[in-house]
ZAKOLTOR-456759 format. One record per residue (C-alpha): residue number from 1; residue in one letter; chain; x, y, z. Coordinates in nm, 3 decimals, decimal comma. Example, Ala and Ser with C-alpha at 12.3 -4.5 7.8 and 13.67 -1.06 7.14 Angstrom:
BEGIN
R mivo loke marti      px      py      pz
R    1    A     A   1,230  -0,450   0,780
R    2    S     A   1,367  -0,106   0,714
This chain:
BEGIN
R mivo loke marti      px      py      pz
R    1    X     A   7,022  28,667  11,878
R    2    X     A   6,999  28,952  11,698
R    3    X     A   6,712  29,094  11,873
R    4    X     A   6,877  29,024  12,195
R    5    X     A   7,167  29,219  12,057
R    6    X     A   6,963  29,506  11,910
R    7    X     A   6,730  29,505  12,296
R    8    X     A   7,061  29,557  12,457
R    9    X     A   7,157  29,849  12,281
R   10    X     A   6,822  29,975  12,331
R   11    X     A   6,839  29,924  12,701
R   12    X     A   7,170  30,125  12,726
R   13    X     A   6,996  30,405  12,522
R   14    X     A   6,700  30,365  12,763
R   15    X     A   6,966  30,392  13,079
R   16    X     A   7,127  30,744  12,932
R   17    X     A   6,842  30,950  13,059
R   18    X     A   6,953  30,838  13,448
R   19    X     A   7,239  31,021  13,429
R   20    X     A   7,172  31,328  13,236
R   21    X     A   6,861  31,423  13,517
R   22    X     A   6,831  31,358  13,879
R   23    X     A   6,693  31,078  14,031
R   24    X     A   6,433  31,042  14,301
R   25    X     A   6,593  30,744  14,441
R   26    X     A   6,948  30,930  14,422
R   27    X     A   6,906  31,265  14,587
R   28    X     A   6,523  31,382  14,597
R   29    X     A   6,625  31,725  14,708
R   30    X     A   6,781  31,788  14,367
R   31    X     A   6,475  31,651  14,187
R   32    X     A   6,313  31,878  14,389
R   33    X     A   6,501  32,149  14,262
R   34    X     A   6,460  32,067  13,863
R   35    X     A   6,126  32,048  13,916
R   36    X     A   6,083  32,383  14,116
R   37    X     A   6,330  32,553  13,818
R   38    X     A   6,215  32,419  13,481
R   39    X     A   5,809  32,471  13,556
R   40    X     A   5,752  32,419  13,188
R   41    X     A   5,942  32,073  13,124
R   42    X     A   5,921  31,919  13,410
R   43    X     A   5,552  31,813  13,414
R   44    X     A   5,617  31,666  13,081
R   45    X     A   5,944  31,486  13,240
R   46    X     A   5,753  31,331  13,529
R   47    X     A   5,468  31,177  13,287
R   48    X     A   5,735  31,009  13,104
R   49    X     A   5,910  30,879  13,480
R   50    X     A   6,246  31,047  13,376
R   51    X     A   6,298  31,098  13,748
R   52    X     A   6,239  30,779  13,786
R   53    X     A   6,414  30,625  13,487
R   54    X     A   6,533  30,248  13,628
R   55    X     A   6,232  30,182  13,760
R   56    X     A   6,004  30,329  13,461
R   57    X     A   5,734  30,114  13,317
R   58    X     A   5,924  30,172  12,960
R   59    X     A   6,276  30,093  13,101
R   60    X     A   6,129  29,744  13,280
R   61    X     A   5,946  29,675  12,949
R   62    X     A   6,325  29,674  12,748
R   63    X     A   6,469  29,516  13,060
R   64    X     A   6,191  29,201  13,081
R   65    X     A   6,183  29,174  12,692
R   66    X     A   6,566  29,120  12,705
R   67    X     A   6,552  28,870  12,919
R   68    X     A   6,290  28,722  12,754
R   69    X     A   6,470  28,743  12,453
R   70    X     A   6,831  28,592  12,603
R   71    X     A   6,627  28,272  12,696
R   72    X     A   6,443  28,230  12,354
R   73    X     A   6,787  28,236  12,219
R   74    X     A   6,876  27,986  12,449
R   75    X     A   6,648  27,750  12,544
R   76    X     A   6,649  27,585  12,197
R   77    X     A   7,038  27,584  12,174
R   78    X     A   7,055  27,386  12,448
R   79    X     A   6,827  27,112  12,371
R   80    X     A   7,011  27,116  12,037
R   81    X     A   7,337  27,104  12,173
R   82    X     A   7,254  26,810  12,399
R   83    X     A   7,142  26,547  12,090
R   84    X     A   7,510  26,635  11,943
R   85    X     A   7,665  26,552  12,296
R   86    X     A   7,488  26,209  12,291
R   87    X     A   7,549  26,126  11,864
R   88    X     A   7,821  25,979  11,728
R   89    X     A   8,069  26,180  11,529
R   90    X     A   8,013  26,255  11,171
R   91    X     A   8,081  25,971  10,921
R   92    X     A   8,405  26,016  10,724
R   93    X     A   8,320  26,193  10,419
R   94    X     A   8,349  26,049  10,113
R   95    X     A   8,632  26,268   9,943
R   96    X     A   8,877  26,384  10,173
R   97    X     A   9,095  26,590   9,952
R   98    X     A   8,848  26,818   9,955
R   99    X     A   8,878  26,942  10,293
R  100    X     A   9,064  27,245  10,440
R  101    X     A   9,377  26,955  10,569
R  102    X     A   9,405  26,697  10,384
R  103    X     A   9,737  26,435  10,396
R  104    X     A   9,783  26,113  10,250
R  105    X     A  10,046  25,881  10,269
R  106    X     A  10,189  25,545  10,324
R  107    X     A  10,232  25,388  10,605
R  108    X     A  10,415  25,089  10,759
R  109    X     A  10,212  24,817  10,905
R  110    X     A   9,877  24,627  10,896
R  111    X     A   9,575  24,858  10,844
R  112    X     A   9,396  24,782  11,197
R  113    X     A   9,780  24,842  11,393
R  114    X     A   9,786  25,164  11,205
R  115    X     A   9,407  25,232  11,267
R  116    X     A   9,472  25,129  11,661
R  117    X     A   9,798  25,388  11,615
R  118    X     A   9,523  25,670  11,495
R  119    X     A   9,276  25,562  11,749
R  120    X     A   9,510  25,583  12,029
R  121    X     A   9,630  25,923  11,915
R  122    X     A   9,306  26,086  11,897
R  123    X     A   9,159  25,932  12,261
R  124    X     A   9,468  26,104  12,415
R  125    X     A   9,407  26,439  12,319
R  126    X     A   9,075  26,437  12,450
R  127    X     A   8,867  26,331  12,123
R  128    X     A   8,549  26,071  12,083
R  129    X     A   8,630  25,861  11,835
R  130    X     A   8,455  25,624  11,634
R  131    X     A   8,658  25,321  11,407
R  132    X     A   8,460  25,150  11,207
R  133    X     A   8,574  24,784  11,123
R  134    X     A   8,560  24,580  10,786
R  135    X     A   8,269  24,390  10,908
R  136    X     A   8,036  24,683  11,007
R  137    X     A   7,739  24,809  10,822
R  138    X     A   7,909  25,204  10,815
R  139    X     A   8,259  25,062  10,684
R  140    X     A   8,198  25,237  10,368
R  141    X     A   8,152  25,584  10,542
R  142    X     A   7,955  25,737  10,296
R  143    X     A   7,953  25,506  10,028
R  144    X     A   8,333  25,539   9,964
R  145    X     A   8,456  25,189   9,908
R  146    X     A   8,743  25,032   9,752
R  147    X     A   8,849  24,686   9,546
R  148    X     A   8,642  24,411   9,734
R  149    X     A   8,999  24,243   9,809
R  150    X     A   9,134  24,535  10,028
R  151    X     A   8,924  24,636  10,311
R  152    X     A   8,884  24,983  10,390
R  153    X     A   8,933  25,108  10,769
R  154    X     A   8,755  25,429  10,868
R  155    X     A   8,809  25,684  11,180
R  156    X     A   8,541  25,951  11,290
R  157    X     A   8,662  26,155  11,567
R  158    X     A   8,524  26,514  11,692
R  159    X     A   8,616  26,704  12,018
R  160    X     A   8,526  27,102  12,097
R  161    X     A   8,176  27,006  12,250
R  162    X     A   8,332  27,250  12,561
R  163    X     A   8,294  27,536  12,282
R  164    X     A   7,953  27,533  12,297
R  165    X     A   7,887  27,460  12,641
R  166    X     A   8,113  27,760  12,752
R  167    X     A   7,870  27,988  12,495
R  168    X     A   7,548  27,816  12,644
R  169    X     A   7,707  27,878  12,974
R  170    X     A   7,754  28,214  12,902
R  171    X     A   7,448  28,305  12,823
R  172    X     A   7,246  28,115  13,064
R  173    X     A   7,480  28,306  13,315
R  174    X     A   7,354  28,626  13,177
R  175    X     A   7,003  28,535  13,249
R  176    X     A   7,114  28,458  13,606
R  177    X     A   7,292  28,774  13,626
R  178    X     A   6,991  28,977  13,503
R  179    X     A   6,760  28,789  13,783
R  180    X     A   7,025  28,856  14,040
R  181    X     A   7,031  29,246  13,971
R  182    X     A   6,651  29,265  13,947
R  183    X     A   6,636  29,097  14,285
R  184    X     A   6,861  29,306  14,411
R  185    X     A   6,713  29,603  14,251
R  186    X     A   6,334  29,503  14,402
R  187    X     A   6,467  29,365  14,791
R  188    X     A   6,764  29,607  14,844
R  189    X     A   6,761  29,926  15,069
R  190    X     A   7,013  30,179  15,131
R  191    X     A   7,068  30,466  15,449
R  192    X     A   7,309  30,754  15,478
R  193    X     A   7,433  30,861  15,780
R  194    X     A   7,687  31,121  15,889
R  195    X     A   7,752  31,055  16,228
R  196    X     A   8,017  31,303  16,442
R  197    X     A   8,241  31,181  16,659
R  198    X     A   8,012  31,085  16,994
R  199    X     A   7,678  31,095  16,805
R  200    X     A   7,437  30,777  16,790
R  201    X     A   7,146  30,635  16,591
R  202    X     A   6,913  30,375  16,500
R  203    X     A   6,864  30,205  16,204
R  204    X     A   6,463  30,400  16,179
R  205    X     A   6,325  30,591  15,919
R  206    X     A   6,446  30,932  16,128
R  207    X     A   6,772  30,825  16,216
R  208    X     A   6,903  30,795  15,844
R  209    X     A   7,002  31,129  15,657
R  210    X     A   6,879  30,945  15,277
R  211    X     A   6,727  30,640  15,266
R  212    X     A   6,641  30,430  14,981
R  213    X     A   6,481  30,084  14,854
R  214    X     A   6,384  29,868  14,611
R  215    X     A   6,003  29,832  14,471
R  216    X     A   5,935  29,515  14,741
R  217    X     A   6,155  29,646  14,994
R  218    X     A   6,097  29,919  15,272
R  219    X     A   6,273  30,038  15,553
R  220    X     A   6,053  29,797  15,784
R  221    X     A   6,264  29,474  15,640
R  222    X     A   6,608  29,679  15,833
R  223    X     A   6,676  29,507  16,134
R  224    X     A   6,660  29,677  16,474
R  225    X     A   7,012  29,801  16,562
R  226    X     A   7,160  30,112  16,726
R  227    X     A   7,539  30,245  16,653
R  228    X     A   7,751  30,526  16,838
R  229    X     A   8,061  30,648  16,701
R  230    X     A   8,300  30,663  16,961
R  231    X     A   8,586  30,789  16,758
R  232    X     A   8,770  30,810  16,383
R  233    X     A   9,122  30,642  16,379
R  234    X     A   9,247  30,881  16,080
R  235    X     A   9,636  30,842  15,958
R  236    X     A   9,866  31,028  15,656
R  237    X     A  10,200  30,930  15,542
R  238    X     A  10,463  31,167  15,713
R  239    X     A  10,772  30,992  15,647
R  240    X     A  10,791  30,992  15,259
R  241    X     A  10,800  31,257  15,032
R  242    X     A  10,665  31,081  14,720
R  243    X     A  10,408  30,970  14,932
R  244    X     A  10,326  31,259  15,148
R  245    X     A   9,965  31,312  15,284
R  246    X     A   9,853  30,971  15,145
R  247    X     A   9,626  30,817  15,380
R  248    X     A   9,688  30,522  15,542
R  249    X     A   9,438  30,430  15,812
R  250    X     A   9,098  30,500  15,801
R  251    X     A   8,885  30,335  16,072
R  252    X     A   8,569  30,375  16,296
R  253    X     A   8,557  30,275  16,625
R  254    X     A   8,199  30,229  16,703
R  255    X     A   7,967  30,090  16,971
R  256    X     A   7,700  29,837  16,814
R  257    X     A   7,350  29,730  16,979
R  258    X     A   7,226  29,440  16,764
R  259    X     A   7,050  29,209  16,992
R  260    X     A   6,646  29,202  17,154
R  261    X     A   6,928  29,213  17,503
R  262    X     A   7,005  29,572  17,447
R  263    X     A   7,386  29,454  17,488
R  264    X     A   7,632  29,658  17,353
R  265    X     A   7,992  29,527  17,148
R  266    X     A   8,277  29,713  16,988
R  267    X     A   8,330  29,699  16,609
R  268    X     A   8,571  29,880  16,432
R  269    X     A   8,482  29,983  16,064
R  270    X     A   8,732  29,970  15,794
R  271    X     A   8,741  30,037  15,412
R  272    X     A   8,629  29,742  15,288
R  273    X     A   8,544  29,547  15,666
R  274    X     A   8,179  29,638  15,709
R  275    X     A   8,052  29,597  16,036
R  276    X     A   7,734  29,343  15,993
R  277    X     A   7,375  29,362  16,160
R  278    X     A   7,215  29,007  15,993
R  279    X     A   7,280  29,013  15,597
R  280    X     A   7,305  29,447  15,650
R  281    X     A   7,643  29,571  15,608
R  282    X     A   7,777  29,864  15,789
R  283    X     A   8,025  29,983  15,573
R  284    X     A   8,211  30,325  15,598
R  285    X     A   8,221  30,543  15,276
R  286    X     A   8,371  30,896  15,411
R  287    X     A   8,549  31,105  15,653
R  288    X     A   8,586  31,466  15,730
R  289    X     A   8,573  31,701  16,007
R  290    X     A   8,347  31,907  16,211
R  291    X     A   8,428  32,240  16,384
R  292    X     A   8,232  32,291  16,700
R  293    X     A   8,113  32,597  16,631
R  294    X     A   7,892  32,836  16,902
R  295    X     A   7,653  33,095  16,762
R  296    X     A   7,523  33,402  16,961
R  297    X     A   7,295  33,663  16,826
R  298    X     A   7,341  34,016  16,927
R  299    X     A   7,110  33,974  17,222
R  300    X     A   7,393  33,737  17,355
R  301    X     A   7,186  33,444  17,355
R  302    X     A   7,311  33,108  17,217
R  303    X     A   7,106  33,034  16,937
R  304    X     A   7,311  32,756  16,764
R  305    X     A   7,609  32,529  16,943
R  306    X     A   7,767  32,221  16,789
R  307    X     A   7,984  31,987  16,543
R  308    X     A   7,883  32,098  16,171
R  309    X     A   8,034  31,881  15,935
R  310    X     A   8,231  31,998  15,653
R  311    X     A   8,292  31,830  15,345
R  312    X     A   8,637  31,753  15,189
R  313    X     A   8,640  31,871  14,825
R  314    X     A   9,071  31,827  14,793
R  315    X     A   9,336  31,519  14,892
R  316    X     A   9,449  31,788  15,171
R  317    X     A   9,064  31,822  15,295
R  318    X     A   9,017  32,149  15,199
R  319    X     A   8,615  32,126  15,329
R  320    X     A   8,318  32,321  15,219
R  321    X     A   8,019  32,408  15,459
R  322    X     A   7,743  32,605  15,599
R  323    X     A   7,596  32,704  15,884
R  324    X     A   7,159  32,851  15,910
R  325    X     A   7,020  33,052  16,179
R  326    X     A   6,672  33,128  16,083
R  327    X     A   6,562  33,271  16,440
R  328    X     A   6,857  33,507  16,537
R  329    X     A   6,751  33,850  16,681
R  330    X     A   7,031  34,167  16,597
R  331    X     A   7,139  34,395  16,924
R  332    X     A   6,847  34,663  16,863
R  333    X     A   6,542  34,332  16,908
R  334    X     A   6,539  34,289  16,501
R  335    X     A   6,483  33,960  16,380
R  336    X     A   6,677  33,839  16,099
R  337    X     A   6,804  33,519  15,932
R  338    X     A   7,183  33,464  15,962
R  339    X     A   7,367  33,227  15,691
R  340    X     A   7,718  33,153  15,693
R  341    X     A   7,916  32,993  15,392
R  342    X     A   8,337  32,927  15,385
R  343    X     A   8,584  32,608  15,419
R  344    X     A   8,757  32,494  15,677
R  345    X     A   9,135  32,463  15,646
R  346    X     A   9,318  32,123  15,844
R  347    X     A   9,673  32,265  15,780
R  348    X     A   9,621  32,614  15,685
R  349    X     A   9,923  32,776  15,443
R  350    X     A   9,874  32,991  15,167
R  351    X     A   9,931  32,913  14,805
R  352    X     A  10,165  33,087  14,566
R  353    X     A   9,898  33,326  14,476
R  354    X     A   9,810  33,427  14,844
R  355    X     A   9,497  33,250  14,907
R  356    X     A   9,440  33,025  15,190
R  357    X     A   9,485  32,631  15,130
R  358    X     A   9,514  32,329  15,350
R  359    X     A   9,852  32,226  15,329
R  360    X     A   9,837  31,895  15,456
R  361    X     A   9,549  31,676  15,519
R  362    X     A   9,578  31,609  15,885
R  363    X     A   9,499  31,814  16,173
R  364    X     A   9,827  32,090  16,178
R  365    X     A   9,702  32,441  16,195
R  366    X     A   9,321  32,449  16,159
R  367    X     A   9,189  32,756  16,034
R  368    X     A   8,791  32,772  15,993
R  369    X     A   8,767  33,086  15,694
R  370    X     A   8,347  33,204  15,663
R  371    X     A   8,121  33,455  15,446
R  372    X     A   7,839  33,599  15,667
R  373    X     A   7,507  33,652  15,472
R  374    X     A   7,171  33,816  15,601
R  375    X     A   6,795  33,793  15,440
R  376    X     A   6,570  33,544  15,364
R  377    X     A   6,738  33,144  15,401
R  378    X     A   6,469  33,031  15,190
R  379    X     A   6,392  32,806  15,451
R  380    X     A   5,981  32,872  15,402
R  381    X     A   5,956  32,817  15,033
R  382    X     A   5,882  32,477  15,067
R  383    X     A   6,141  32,330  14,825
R  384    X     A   6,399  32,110  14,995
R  385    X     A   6,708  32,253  15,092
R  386    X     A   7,052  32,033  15,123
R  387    X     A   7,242  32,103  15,466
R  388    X     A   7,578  32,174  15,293
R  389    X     A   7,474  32,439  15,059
R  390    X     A   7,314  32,797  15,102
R  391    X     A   7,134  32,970  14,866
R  392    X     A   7,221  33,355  14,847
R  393    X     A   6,964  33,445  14,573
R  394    X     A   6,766  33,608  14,850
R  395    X     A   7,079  33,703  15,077
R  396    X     A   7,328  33,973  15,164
R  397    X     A   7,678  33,958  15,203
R  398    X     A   7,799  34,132  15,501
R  399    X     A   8,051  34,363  15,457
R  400    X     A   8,303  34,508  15,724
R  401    X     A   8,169  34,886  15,729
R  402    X     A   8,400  35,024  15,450
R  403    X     A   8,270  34,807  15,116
R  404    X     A   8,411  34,533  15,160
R  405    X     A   8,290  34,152  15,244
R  406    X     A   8,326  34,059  15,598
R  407    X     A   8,552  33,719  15,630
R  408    X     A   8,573  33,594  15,931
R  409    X     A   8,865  33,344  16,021
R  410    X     A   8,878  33,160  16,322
R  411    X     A   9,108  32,867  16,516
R  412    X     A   8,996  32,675  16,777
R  413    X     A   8,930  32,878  17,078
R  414    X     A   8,887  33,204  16,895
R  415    X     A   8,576  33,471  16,869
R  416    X     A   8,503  33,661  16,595
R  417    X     A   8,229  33,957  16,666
R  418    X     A   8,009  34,023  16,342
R  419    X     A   7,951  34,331  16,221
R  420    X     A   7,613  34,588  16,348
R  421    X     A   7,535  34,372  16,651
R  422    X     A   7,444  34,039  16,458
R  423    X     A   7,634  33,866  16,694
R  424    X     A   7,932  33,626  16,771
R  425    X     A   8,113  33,309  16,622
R  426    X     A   8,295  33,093  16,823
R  427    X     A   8,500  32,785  16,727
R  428    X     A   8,512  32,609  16,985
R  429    X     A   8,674  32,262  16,877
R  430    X     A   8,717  32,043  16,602
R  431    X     A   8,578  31,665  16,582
R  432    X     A   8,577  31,450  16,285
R  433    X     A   8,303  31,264  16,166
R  434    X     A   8,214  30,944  15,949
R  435    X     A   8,014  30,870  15,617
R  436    X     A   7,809  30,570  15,672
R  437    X     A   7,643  30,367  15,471
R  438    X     A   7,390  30,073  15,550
R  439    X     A   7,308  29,850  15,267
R  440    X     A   7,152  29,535  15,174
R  441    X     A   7,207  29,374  14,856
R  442    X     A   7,017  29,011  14,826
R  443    X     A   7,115  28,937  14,504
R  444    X     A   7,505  29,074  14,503
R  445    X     A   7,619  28,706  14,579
R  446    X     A   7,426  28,527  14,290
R  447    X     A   7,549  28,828  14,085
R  448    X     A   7,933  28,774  14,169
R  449    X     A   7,881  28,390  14,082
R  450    X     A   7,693  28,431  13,753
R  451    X     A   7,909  28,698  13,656
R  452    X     A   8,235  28,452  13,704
R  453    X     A   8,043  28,169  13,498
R  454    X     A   7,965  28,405  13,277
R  455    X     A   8,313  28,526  13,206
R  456    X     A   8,457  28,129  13,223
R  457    X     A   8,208  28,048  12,934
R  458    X     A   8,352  28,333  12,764
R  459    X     A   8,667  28,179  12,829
R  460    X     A   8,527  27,884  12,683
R  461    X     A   8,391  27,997  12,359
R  462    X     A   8,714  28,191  12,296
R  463    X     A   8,937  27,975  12,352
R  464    X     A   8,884  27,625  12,301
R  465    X     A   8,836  27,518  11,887
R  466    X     A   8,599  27,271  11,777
R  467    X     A   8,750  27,004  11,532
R  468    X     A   8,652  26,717  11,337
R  469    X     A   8,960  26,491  11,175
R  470    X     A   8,870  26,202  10,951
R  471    X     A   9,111  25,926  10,886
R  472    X     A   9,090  25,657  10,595
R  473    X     A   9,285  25,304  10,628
R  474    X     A   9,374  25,130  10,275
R  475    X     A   9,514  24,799  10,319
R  476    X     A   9,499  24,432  10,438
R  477    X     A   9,418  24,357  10,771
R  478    X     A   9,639  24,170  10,993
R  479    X     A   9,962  24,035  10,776
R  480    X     A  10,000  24,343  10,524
R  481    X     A  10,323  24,559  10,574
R  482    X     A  10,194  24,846  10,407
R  483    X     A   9,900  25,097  10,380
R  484    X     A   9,766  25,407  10,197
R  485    X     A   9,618  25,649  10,511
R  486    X     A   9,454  25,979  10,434
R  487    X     A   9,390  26,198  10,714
R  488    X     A   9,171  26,544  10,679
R  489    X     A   9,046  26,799  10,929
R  490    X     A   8,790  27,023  10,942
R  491    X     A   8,704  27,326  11,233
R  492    X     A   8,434  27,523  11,318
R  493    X     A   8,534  27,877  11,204
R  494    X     A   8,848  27,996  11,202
R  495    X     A   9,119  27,783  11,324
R  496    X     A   9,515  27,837  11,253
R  497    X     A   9,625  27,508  11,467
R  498    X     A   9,382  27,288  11,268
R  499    X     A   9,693  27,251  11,063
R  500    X     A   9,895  27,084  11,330
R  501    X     A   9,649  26,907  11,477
R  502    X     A   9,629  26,715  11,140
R  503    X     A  10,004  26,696  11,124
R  504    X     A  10,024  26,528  11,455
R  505    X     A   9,815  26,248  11,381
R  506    X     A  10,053  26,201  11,047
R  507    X     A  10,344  26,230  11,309
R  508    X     A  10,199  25,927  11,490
R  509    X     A  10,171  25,701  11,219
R  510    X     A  10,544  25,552  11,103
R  511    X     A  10,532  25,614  10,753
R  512    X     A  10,727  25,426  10,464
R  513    X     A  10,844  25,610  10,120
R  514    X     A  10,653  25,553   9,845
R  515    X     A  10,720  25,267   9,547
R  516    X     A  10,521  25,169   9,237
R  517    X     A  10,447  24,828   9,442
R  518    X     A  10,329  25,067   9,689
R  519    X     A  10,125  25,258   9,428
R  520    X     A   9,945  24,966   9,348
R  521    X     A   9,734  24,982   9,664
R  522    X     A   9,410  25,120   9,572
R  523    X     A   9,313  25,415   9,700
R  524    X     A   8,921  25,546   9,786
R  525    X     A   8,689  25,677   9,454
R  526    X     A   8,648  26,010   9,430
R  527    X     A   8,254  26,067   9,535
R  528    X     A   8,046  26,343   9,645
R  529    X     A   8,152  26,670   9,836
R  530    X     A   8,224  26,635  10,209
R  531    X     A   7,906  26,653  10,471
């Protein structure tokens, strides 16, 4: 156990490296990018997979000797822990005063109605109990034995066995859980797609903007579908103050092809009601909008005309983007490379300070606010380049002919003309779009259900003691009116309520006060110390 405990602290340390670099599997153009920056380190990083870090040959190693470990640790306990379902309890030991509880006291009645009394008691509340008679071979319990003339009765009883099952349980559920993730880690695959409002695609290599799998998974194992986004049902709260802008709605009406029939059915997408193609979910992660925006370079020909997305980065969807011309050509026949860079503005207000904000996360007063850059996009360079950002190392801010930067801000209809002939910008519209994401998970079933027997076993082991109470009879059996009883417990750890577990049995006996004919009754010799 401990060196399942010590191999999964090692594993988190192993998993710590994931998050402080990029990962292949995560966002490749950023790996990309570390690579391209840090020319010294970074061959040194890829030897040791630290772009790679879950799927590493040292992170599998930890990972496999865990679980290799967890059932070592196991295996054994259970094979022990069925022999002490099937045994008896533990004989009575042989001096019971020794114990943690310990009563003693007489009691009124024959020694076997008292023993049935104690018997009875302890079958109720869910113990196994064994009574052992005058006649049998184990009535001495130990070797404990009293005056030949007064028989000795004896109960065993033990419950708890649920204690170690729940552990067992627990831990066998933790191997489970560990096969589950690595079969979802080896089988799963995961697509991103931003789709705008009227778009389509298929579930192809091409048609996803990421896409990612698992070691024995590829996107060949996705099954054929095709998906259109007819529109984004998009609602805020309006009505209550506390509560303004909150979203309430988010949906996705879509069109679905799933079938070899080419036929076509409506699905709407909700948070948390993935469309479902097979065992692929559909499932929407994102919403934003995107600003129909018409380029023309300063020979008046349309060089660039669409939706381009831009992302939310506030509650009031106060969204970032870009916009790349690479082949625009200035009034005079110049080529040059045209970059634009702002945020667009729902419900455009300012802020105490003056500077444009969204006010309100809904569609109210759009505003589309943009920085106009000229040079070199870095397009050519070979290093992957995200969609939503621009690098200006190699660019020029335009400026408006008197120092300052040209901003250009636009609503929907409006032209702005850029400065020495580069051009115009028109915003035509504004669509929204929606962040989809297409995912298979084998394993996130068997996950769910090992992880709830895992944490019921907890439960289990927490909760539920494991006691052993002993109970000694002194007396004649059958016509007697009186007899000595000593009862003793004894838990597993620590146990606050093996106290009144003890006193119940006592409360269950009807007891007599004590006399010196009374006294007379022998009672058990003191012997060895307890098993």
């Amino acid at each position: 156990m401990r060196t399942a405990l010590l191999l999964l602290m090692l594993l988190a340390v192993a998993a710590v490296p994931g998050s402080l670099f990029p990962q292949v599997n995560v966002d490749p153009s950023r790996v990309a990018q570390y690579i391209a920056v840090h020319g010294t380190a970074a061959p040194w990083l890829q030897r040791f997979q630290v772009f790679h870090v879950y799927s590493s040959v040292w992170f599998s190693a930890v990972y496999l000797l865990l679980f290799i470990s967890l059932i070592g640790c196991v295996l054994p306990r259970v094979r022990r822990h069925w022999i002490a379902l099937r045994s008896a309890p533990p004989s009575t030991p042989r001096n019971l005063s020794r114990l943690p509880e310990h009563r003693e006291f007489f009691a009124a009645g024959a020694a076997d109605a008292v023993a049935a009394v104690v018997h009875t008691h302890l079958r109720r509340h869910r113990f196994r109990v064994i009574l052992s008679t005058p006649g049998d071979s184990s009535s001495s319990t130990g070797g404990g034995r009293a005056s030949s003339s007064t028989p000795v009765l004896t109960l065993a009883a033990e419950r708890g066995h649920l204690r170690e099952s729940g552990n067992l349980v627990f831990h066998l559920s933790l191997v489970g859980l560990l096969l589950a993730l690595a079969a979802g880690s080896l089988y799963s695959y995961s697509g991103q797609k931003l789709l705008v409002e009227g778009q389509s695609f298929t579930g192809s290599a091409p048609g996803f903007d990421s896409f990612t799998s698992g070691a024995w998974a590829d996107i060949a194992d996705l099954p054929p579908f095709a998906l259109m986004l007819q529109r984004m049902d998009v609602s805020f709260e309006t009505q209550q103050r506390s509560q303004m802008g909150q979203p309430r709605r988010f949906a996705a009406d879509v069109l679905l092809t799933a079938d070899a029939a080419g036929n076509e059915k409506k699905e709407r997408i909700e948070v948390n009601h993935p469309a479902k193609v097979g065992a692929t979910q559909v499932s929407l992660s994102g919403n934003g909008y995107a600003p129909v925006i018409a380029l023309r370079d300063g020979s008046g020909q349309l060089v660039q005309e669409g939706p381009v997305p831009f992302l939310p980065q506030t509650s009031n969807y106060d969204s970032t983007g870009v916009v790349k011309v690479p082949d625009a050509v200035r009034a005079d026949g110049t080529p040059e490379q045209l970059g634009l860079q702002g945020v667009f503005l729902p419900s455009a207000t300012l802020d105490p300070s003056g500077r444009p904000v969204s006010g309100f996360p809904d569609l109210g007063n759009p505003v589309l606010v943009m920085s106009v850059y000229t040079g070199d996009l870095g397009l050519g360079s070979g290093v992957p380049q995200s969609v939503y950002e621009l690098d200006t190392t190699r660019l020029r801010q335009v400026d408006d002919g008197q120092g300052r930067p040209y901003v250009l801000q636009l609503r929907p209809g409006e032209t702005a003309v850029l400065p020495d002939g580069a051009g115009t910008v028109t915003m035509e519209s504004v669509k929204r779009f929606a962040s989809l994401d297409v995912r298979s998970t084998p394993g996130q079933r068997a996950a769910l259900i090992f992880a709830l027997l895992a944490a019921a076993g907890l439960a289990l082991s927490l909760f539920i003691p494991r006691r052993r109470v002993w109970a000694r009879i002194t007396g004649a059996v059958g016509t007697s009116e009186h007899c000595r009883v000593e009862v003793a417990g004894l838990s597993r750890g620590s146990d606050s309520a093996l106290a009144d577990e003890v006193d119940r049995v006592c409360a269950a006996i009807p007891t007599v006060a004590p006399t010196a004919e009374l006294a007379l009754l022998p009672s058990p010799l003191p012997q060895q110390t307890p098993r």
